[in-house]
KOLTOR-973165 format. One record per residue: residue in one letter; x, y, z of N, C-alpha, C, O in turn. Coordinates in pm, whole numbers, plus 50000, padded with zeros to 5 digits. Each point is the difference from the previous one (the first is absolute). Example, Ala and Ser with C-alpha at 12.3 -4.5 7.8 and 13.67 -1.06 7.14 Angstrom:
BEGIN
A513194943150780499115011950000500905012050000501044999850066;S498615010749862500825011950006499235010950073500515011150017;
This chain:
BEGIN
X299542670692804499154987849984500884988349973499784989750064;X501275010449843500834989649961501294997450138500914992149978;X499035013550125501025002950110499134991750085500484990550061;X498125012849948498874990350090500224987049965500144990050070;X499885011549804499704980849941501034995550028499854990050069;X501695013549903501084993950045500264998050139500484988950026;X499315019850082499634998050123499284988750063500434992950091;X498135006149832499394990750049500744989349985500444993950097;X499885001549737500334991849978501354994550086500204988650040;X500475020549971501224994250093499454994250155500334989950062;X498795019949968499124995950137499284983049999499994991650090;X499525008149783499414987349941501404989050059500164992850098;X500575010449795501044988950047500834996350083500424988450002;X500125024950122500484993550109499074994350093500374992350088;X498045012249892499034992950084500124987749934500014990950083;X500085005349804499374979849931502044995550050500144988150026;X500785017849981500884992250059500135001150136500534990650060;X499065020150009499724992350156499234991350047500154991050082;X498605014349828499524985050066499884984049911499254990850033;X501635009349860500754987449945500894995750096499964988250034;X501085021850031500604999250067499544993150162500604990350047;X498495015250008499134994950152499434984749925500014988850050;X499545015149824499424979250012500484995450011499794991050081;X501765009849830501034992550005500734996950153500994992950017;X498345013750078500964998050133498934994250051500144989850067;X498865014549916498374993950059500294985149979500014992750099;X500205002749786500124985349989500624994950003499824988049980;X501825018750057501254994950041499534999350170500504990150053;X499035014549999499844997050135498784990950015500004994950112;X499095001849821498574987349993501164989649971499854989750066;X500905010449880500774984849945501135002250101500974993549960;X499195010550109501324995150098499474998250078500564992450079;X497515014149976499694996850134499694986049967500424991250074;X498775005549802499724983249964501344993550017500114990450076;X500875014249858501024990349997500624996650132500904991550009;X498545016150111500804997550123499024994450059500574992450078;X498465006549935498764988750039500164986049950499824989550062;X500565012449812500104984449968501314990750047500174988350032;X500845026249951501024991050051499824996450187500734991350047;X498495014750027499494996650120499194995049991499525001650112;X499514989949813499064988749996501104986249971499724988850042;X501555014449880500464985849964500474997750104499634989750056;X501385019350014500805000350100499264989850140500614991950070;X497735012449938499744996450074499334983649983499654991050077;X500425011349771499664985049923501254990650061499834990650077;X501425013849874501204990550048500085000250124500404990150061;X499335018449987500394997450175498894990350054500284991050079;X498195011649867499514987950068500364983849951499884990150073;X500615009749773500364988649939501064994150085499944987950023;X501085019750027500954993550050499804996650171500684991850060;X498165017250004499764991850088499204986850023499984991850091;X499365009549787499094986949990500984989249908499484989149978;X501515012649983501754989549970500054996350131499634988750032;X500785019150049500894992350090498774994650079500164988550041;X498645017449990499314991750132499854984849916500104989950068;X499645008549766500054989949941501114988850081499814990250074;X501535017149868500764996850020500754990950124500574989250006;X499105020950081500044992950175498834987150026500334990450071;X498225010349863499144990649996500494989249935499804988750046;X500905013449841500524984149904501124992850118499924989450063;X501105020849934501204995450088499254990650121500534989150024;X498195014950057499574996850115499624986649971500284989750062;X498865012349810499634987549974501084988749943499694988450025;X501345013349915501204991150003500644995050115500364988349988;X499805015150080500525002050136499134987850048500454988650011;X498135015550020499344988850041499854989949945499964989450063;X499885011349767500664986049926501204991250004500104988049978;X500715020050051501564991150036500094994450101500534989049998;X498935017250141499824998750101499064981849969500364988250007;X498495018249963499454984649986500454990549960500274990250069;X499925010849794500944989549921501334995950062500564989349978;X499955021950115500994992050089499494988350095500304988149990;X499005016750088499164991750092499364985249962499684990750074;X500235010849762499454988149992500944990549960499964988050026;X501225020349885501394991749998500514997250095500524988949990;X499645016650124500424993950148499354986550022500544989150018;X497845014949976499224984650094500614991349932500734991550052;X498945010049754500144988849947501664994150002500204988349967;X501015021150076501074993049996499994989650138500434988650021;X498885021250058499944992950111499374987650036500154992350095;X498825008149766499314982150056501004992149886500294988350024;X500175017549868500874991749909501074994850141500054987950021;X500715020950064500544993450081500184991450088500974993350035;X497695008050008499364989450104500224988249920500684990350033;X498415012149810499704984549930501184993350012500024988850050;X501425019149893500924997649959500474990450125500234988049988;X499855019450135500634992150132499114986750014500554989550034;X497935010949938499374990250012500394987349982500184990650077;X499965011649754500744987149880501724995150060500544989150017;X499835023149999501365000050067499994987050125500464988650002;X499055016850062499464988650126499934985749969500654990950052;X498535008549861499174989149917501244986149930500204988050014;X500645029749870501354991950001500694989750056500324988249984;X499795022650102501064994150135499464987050075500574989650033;X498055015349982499334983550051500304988749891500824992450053;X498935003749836499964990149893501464994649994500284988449969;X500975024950075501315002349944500274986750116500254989149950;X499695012150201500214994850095499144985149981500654989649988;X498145010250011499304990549974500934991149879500724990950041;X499245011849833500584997149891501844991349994500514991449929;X500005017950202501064995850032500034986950101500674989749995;X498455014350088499814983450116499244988449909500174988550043;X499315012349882499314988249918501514995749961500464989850052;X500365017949854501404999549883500974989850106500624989749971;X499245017950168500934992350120499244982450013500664989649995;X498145011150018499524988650002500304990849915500464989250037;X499315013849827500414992249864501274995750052500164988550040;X500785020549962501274993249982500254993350132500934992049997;X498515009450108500174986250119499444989549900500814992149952;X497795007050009499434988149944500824995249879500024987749990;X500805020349898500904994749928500964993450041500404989549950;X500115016750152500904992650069499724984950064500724990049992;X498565010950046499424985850089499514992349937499684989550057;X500015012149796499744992649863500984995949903499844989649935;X501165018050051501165000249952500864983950109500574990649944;X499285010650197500664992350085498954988449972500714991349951;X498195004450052499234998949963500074984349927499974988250037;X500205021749805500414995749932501154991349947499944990949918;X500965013350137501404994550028500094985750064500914991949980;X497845006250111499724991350089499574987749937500424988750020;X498405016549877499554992949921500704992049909499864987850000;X500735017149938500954998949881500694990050089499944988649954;X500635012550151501224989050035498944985650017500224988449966;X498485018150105499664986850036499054992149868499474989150020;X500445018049852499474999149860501134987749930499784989549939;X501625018150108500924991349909500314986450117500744991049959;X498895008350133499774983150112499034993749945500154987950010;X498805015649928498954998150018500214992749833499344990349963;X501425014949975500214993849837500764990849995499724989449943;X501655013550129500794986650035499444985450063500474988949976;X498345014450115499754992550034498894989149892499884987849983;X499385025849956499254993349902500644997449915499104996249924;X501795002650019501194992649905500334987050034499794990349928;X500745009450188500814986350102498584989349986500204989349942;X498485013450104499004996849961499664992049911499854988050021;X499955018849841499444995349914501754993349897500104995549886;X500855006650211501074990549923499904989650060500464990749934;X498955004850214499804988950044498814994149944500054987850015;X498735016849918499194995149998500054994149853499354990349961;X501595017849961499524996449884501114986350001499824991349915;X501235007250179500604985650074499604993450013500514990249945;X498195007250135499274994150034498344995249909499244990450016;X500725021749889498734989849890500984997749903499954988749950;X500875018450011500824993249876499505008349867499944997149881;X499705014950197499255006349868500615017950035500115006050106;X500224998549739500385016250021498605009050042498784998649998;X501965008950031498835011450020499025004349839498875004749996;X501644993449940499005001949896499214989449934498955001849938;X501634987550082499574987150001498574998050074498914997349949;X501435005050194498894999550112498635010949945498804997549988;X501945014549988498995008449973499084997149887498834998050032;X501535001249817499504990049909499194987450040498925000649940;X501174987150145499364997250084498674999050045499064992849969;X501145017150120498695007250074498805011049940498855002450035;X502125003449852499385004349889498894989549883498925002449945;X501794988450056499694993149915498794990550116498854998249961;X501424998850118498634995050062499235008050041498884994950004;X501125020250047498585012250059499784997849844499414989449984;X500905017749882499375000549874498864987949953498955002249941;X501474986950095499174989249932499024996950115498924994549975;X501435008950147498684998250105499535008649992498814997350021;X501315015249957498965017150001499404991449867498894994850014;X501685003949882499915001749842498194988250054498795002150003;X502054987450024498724991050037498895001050042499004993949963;X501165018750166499065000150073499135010749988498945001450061;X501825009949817499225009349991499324995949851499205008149954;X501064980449975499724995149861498044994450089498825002949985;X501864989850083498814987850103498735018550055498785001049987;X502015007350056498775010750053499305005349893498805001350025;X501605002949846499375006949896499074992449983498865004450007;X501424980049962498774992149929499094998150109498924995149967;X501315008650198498894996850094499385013649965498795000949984;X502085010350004498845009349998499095003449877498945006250002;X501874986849865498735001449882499594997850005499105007449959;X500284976950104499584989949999498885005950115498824996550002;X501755012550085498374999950072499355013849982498885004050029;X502335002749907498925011649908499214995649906498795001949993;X501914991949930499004993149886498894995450058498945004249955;X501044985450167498674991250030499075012650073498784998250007;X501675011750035499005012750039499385006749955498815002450021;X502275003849873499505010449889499424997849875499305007649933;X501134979350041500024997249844498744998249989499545003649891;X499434990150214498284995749951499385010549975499255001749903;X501165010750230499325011850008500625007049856499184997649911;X501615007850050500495004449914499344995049860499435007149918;X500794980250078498924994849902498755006449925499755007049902;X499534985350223498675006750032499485015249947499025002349929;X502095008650138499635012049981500285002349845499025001649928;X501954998750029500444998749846499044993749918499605005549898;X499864979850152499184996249853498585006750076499094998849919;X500505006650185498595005249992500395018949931499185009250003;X501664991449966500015012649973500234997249803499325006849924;X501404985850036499924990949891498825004949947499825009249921;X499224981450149498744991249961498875016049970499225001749907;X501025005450179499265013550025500125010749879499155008449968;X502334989149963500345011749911499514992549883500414988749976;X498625017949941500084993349887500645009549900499635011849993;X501524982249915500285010749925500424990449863500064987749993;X500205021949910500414993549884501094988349983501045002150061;X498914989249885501444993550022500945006749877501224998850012;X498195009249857501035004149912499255016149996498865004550003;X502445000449989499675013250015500295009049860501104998249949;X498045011049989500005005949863501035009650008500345008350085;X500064988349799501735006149950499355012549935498825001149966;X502345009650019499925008349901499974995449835500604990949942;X498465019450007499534994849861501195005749885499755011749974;X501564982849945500345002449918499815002449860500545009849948;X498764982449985499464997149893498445007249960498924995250035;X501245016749889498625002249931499964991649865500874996549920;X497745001750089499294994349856499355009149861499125008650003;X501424987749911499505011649923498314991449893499844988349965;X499565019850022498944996549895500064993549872499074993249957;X502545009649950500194999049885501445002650012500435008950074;X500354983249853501495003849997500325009749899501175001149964;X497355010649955500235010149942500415010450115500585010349966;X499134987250180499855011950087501895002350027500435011250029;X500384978349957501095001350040501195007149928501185000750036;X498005006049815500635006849944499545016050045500675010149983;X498354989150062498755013750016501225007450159500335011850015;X499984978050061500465001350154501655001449924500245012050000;X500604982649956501045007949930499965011249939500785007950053;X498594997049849499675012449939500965002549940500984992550001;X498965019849927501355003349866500705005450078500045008650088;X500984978349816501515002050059500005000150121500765007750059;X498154981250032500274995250155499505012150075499714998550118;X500195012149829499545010750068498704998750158499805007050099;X499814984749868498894993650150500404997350077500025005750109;X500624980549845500754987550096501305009850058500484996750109;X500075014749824500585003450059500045009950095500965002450074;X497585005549920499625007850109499194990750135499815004250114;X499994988749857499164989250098501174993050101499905001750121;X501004991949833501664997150028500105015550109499614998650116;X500935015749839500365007350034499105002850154500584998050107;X498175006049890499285001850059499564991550120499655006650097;X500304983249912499854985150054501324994450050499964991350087;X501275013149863501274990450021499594984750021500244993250099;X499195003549800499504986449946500374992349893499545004349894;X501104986450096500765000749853498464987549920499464990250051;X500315017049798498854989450007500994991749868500845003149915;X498434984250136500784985149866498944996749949499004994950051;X501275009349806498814999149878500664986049873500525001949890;X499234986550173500574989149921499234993949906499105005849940;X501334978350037498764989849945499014998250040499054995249937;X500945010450250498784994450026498885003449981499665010450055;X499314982349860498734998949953499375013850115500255000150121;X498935010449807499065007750107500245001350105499104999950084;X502515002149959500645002850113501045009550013500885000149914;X499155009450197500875008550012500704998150175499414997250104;X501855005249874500594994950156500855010950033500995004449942;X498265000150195500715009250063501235000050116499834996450116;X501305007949836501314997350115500305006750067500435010149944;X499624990650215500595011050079500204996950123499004995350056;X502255005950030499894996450176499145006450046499404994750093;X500245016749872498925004850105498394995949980499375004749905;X500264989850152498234992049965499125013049993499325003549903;X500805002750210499575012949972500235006349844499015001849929;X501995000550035499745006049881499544989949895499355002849900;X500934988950125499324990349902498504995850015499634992949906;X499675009150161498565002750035499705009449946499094997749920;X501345016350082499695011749934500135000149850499285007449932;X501764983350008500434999649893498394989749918499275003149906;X500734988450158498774991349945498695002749994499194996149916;X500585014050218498905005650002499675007949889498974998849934;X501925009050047499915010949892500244996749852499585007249909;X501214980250068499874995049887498614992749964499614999749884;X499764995350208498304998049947499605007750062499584994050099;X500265015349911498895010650004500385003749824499054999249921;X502015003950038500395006849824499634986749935499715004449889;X500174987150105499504988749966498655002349955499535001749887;X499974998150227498235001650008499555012949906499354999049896;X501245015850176500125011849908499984999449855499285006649924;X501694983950044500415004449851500955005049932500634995749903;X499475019750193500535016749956501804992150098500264998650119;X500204999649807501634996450022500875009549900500134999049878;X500555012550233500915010749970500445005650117499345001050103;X502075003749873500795006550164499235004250043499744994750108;X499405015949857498665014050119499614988249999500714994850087;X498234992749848499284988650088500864995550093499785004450112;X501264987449876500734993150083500225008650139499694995050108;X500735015049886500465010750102498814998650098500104996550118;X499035006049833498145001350009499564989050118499415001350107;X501094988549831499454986050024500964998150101499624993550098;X501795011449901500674991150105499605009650156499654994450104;X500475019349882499575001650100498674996450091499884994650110;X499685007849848498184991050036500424986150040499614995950110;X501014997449826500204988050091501205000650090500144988850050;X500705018749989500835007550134498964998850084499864991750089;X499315017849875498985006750137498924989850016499225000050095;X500774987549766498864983850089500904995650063499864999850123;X501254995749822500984993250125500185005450114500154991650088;X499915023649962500375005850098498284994950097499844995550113;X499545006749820498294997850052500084988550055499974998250122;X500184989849760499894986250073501254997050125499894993150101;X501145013749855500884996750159499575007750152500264996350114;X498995015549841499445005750114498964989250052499834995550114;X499675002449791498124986750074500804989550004499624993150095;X501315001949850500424986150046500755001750148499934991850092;X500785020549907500625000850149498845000550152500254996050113;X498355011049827499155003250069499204988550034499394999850108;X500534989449802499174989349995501074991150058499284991450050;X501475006449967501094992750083500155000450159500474991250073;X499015021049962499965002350112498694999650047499824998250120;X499135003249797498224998650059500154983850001499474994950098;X501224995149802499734984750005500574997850131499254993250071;X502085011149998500674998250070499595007150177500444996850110;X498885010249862499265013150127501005001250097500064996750118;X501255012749750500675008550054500075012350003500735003749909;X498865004750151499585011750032501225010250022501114995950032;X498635016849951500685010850020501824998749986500905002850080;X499104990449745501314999749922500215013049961499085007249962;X502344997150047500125016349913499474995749812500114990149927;X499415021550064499734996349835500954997049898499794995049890;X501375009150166501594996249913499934984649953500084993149898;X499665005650273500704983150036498544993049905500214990649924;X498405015150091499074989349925500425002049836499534992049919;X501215017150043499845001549812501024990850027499874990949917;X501225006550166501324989249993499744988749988500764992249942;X497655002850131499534990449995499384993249875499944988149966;X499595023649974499044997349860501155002849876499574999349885;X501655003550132501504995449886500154983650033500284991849912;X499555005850184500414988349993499124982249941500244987950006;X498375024549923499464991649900500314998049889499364993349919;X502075014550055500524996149901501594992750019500944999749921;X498914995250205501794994950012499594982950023498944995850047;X501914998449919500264984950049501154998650077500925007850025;X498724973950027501544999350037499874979150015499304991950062;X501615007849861499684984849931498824999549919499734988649962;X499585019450005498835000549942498844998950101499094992849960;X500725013050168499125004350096499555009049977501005004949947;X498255003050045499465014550039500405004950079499714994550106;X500955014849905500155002050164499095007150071500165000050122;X498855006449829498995007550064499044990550061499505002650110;X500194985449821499284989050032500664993550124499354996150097;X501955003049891501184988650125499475007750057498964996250052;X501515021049973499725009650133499134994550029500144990950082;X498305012649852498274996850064500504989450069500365001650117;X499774982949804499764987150054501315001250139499714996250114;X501135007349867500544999550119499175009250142499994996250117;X499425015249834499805008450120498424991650062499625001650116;X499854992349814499194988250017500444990850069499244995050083;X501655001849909501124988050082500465001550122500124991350086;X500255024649924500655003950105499075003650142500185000550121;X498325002749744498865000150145499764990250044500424997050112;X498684993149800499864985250050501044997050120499634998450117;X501375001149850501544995750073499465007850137499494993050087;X500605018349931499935006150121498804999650085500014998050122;X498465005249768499094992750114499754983250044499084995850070;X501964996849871500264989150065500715000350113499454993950091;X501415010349931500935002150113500015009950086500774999950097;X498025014349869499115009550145501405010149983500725000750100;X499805009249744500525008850011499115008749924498814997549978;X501995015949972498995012649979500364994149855501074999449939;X497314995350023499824997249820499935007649931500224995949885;X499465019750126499835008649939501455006749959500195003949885;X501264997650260500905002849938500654989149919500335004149889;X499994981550136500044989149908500015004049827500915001349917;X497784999650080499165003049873500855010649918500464998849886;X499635012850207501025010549962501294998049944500425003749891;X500254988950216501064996149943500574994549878500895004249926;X498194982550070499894993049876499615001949894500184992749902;X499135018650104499635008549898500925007949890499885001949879;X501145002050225501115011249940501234993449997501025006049969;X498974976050077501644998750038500334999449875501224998350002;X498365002049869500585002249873500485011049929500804999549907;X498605011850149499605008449970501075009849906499595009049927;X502084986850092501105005849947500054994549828500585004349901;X498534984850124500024996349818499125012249944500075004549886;X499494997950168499425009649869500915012949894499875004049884;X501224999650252501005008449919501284992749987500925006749954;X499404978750082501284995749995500804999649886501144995249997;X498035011749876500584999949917500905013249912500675001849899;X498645007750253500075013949949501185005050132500525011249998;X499704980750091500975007250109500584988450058499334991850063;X502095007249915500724992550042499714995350169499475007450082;X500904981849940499754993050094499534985549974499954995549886;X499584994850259499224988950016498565004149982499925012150023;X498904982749944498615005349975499995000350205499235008050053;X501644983250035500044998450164499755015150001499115008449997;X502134990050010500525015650004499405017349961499955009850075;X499744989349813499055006649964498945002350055499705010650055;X499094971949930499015007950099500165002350124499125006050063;X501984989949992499855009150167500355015050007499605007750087;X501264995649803500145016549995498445007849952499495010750032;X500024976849869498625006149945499095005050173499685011350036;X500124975750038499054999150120500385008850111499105004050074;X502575000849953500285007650049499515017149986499715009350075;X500394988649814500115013949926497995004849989499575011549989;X499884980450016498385000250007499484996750135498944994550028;X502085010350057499704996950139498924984350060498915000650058;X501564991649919499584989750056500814993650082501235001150004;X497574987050112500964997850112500974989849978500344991849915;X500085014250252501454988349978499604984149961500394993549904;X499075004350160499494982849983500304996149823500804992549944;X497905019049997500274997949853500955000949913500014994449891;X500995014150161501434999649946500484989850026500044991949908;X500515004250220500734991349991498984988149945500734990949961;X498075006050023499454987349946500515001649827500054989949930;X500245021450024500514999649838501304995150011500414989949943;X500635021550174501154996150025500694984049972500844994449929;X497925001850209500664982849983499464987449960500204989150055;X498725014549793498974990049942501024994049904499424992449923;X501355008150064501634989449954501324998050090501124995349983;X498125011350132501774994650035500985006350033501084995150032;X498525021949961501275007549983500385003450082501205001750016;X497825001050076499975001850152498954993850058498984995849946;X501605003750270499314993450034498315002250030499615010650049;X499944983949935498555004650056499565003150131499874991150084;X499925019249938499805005750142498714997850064499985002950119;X498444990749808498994998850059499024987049939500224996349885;X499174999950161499454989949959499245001549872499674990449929;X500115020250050499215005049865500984997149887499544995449895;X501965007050118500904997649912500154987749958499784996249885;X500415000350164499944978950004498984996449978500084988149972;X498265017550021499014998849883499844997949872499604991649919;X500935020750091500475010349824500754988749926499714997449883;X501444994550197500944995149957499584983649966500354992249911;X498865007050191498874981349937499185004349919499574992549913;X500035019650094498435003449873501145001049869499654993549901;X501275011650089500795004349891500634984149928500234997349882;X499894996350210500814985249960498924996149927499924997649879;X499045001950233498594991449909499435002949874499584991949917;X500485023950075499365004249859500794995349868499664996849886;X501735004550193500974996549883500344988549952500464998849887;X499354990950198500304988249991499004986249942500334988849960;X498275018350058498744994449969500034993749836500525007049914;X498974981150052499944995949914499465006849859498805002149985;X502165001049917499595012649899499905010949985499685005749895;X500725001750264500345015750011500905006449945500065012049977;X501004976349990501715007449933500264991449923499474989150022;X501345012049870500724995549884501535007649990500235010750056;X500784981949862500885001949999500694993749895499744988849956;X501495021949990500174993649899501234983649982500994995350055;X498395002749872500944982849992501375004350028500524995250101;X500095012249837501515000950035500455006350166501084997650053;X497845010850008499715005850140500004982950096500694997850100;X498454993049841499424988550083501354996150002500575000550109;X500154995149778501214991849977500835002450067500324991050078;X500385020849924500825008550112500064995050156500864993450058;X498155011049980498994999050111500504983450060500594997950106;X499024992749806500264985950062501534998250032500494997350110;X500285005049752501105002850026500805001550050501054993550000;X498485021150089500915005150085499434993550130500904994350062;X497985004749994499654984150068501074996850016500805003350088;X499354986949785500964984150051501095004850022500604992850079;X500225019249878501215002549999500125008050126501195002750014;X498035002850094500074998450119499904990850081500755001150097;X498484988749900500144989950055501394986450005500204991050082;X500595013249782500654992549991501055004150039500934992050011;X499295022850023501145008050069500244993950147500675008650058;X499134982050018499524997150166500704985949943499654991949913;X501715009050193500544987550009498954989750068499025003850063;X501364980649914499124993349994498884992149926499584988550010;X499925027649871498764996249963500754990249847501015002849935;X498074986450049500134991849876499205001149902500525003749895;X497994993650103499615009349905498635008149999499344995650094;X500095012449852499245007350041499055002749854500495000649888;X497955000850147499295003849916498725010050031499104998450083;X501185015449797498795006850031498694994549942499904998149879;X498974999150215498794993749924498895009450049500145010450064;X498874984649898498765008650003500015017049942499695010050065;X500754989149806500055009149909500605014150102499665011850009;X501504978850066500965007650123499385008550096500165012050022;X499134979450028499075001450104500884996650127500135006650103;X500614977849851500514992250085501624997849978500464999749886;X500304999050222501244993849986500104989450038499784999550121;X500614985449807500744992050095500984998849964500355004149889;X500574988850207501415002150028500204982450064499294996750095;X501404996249863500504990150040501404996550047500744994949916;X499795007350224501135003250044500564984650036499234990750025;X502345007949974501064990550064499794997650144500225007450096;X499294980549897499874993650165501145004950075499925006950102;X501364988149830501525000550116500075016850030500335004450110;X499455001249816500385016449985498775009050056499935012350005;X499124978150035498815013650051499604989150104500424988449991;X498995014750080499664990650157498495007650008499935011849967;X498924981450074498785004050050499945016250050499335009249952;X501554990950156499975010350044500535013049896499455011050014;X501324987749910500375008149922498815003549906499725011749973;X499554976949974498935004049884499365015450065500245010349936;X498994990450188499565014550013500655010749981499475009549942;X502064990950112500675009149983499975004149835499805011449957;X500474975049952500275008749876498805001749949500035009549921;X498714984750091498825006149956499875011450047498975004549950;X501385001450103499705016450068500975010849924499815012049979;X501624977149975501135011249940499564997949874499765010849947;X500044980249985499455004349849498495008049972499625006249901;X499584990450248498995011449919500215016950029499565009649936;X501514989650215500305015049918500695002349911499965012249986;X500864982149921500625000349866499185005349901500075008949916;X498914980650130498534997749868499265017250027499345004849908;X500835003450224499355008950015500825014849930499585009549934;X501694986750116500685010749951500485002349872500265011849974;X499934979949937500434996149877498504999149894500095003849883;X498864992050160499235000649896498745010050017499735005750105;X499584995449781498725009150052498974992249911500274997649883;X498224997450189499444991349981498565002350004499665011849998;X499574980750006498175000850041500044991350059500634989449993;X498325016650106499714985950108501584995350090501005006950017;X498814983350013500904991750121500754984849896499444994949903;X501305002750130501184989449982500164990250113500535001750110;X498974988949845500214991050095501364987649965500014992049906;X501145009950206500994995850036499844982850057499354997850101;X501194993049837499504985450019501234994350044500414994649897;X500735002450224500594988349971499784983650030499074996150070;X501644997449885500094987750018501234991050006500945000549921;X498954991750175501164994150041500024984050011498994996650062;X501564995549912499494988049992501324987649966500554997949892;X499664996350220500854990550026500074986249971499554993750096;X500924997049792498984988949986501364988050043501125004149970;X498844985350079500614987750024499884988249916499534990050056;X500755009349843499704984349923501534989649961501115000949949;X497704986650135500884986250032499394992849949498785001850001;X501904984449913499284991449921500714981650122501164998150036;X497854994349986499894989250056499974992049917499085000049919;X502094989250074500184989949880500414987450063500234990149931;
């Protein structure tokens, strides 16, 4: 029994290692047959990869080929028309080169034959001097006079016959401008006069407030000045608190602020309540009446005047200038009465009254800031009228309503009689005594600069010049000439109102006594 079991058992185990043994070959032969399949799947992987390389391959090449090919072809044409161009210009050269050269040949024949020419000249230039030498050595033989002598001469007689004859034409032609123009001219001026009615004195800015009680002038100082000195600050107003009885006086170049300054000092007046928060209080509020009344005064300037469609800049410019003078005019008032002047003026004479009106309206118009931007107030307002797009006419009518330039339209030379007239009118302007004094002054001391003159007086509160000149030293004919050179003297040298009238007189007397 124990011989069985060992039996089997040995039987057991060379059977479990043979067939350990067969799996083990069983699956050594499944994995070599796999492993030789796969390596004949890659095999056939690379072999098609590399035929599909090269057919790539031969396709790229093909297609380069035909790219070079092209790109040759087109570098050919294009060298080939660069060549053409090239021979073209070449050609072209050569034409201008040849051309360029037969002109060069021409010149220098024509230099040449100018050069000979010349030569020709010259000999027969220096005959031609000798002879005019031999000439005038015989002649001056024969008057007895040098050549500079003679010339002096003849000089001296064309001068005093032109001098004569053009002295004798001026006075024919004033003389019949005057008898043409002067009635008509007249005429139009005093019916345009007669038409404007306007103030003869025009209201100044108000300096001086009044107080109720000369207790109030301690109330408007306050402790330790504390008021007067925020009111001062605020205002740039300097106020003068003196002897005078129930009076307070306000100082400042700018009228504008000094309007604001007065306004607002009676309004705290009236109030009572006087302290910096009042003052502060009070001055602004009267900023924004003054700003009010220059807006309606600019607006009402132009409804009196029916000037229409002003930029709104230019009408508040208009309504500052109810607070400017000039000699003590208004000038907002001169503007009106002039742009009044300038219409009249024009529907007398059948031009456009409406631009007129315009003009004269604004030819002041640079005073309103002349105090704030350097310049002429000229000057100014034409940058103002420029700059607010208005027309040419009206510029240049500001341009040349003194003089500065010429006037380019008849509207200008309106502006410029309406402007004389307003200014010149009896009581429109004042000036101060030492201004008047000056003024005559320098008058006589132009007039007395002009050889000839003996003596001379400014009259009609130098309205007028006369001038009483040396018979031997001035001749009839001369008087026009120098009345014309001293009043442009009088134009360029002084600045005035109104017109100057230039007077001479000449006067020869003979006295013989019979005994």
């Amino acid at each position: 029994m124990g011989g069985y079991l060992v039996t089997a058992l040995v039987v057991a185990l060379v059977v479990g290692v043979l067939a350990f043994a067969f799996g083990v070959n069983y699956r050594k032969n499944i994995a070599e047959a796999q492993i030789g399949s796969a390596e004949g799947r890659a095999r056939q992987i690379i072999d098609d990869a590399l035929k599909t390389a090269e057919a790539k391959k031969r396709e790229t090449m093909l297609e380069a080929k035909e790219d070079t090919l092209r790109i040759k072809n087109d570098i050919d044409k294009e060298v080939k028309e660069r060549r053409n161009e090239m021979q073209r210009l070449e050609r072209r050269l050569l034409q201008k080169e040849e051309a360029l050269d037969r002109k060069v040949e021409s010149y220098e024949k024509r230099e040449a034959q100018l050069v000979k020419r010349a030569e020709e000249l010259e000999g027969k230039e220096q005959k031609v001097n000798e002879m005019h030498q031999t000439q005038l050595k015989e002649l001056e033989r024969i008057s007895g006079l040098t050549t500079d002598q003679a010339k002096d001469f003849l000089i001296r007689s064309v001068e005093d016959e032109v001098k004569h004859d053009m002295a004798l034409k001026i006075k024919e032609l004033e003389t019949r401008a005057k008898e043409e123009a002067g009635k008509k001219a007249k005429e139009i001026i005093a019916n345009a006069i007669q038409k404007c009615a306007a103030d003869h004195v025009a209201e100044t800015t108000v300096s001086v407030v009044s107080l109720p009680n000369d207790e109030m002038k301690g109330r408007i100082i306050g402790r330790e000045g504390r008021n007067i000195r925020t009111l001062e600050t605020l205002t740039g107003i300097d106020l003068i608190i003196d002897d005078t009885p129930e009076a307070v006086i306000l100082s400042g170049f700018d009228p504008i602020r000094r309007e604001v300054a007065r306004i607002a000092l009676e309004k705290l007046i009236v109030d009572g309540r006087i302290h910096p928060a009042r003052i502060e209080e009070m001055v602004e509020k009267a900023r924004k009446e003054v700003e009010t009344i220059i807006r309606e005064e600019g607006e009402a300037a132009t409804f009196d005047t029916g000037v229409h469609g002003l930029h709104p800049e230019l009408m508040r410019l208009l309504g500052k200038m109810k607070y400017r003078t000039s000699y003590g005019q208004n000038v907002l008032k001169h503007s009106i009465e002039v742009s009044h002047l300038s219409g009249l003026i024009a529907g007398e004479i059948g031009v456009d009254v409406r631009l007129a009106k315009r003009a004269g309206l604004l030819h002041d118009i640079g005073k309103a800031v002349d105090h704030e931007v350097e310049g002429s107030h000229v000057t100014i307002g034409a940058g103002l009228c420029k700059k607010f797009r208005e027309s040419k006419i009206v510029i240049n009518a500001v341009e040349a309503h003194h003089g500065d330039v010429e006037p380019e339209s008849i509207i200008a030379v309106i502006v410029q009689a309406a402007d004389s007239i307003s200014a010149a009118r009896p009581g429109a302007r004042r000036e101060t005594l030492e201004t008047y004094i000056t003024r005559l002054t320098k008058l006589e001391e132009i007039a007395n600069g002009f050889k000839g003159v003996d003596k001379c007086f400014a009259i009609q509160a130098g309205r007028e010049l006369r001038m009483m000149v040396i018979p031997e030293q001035v001749s009839d004919a001369d008087m026009t000439l120098l009345a014309r050179e001293v009043t442009k003297n009088i134009e360029n040298e002084l600045e005035y109102p109104g017109q100057i009238k230039v007077n001479l007189i000449r006067e020869t007397r003979a006295i013989e006594y019979a005994k």
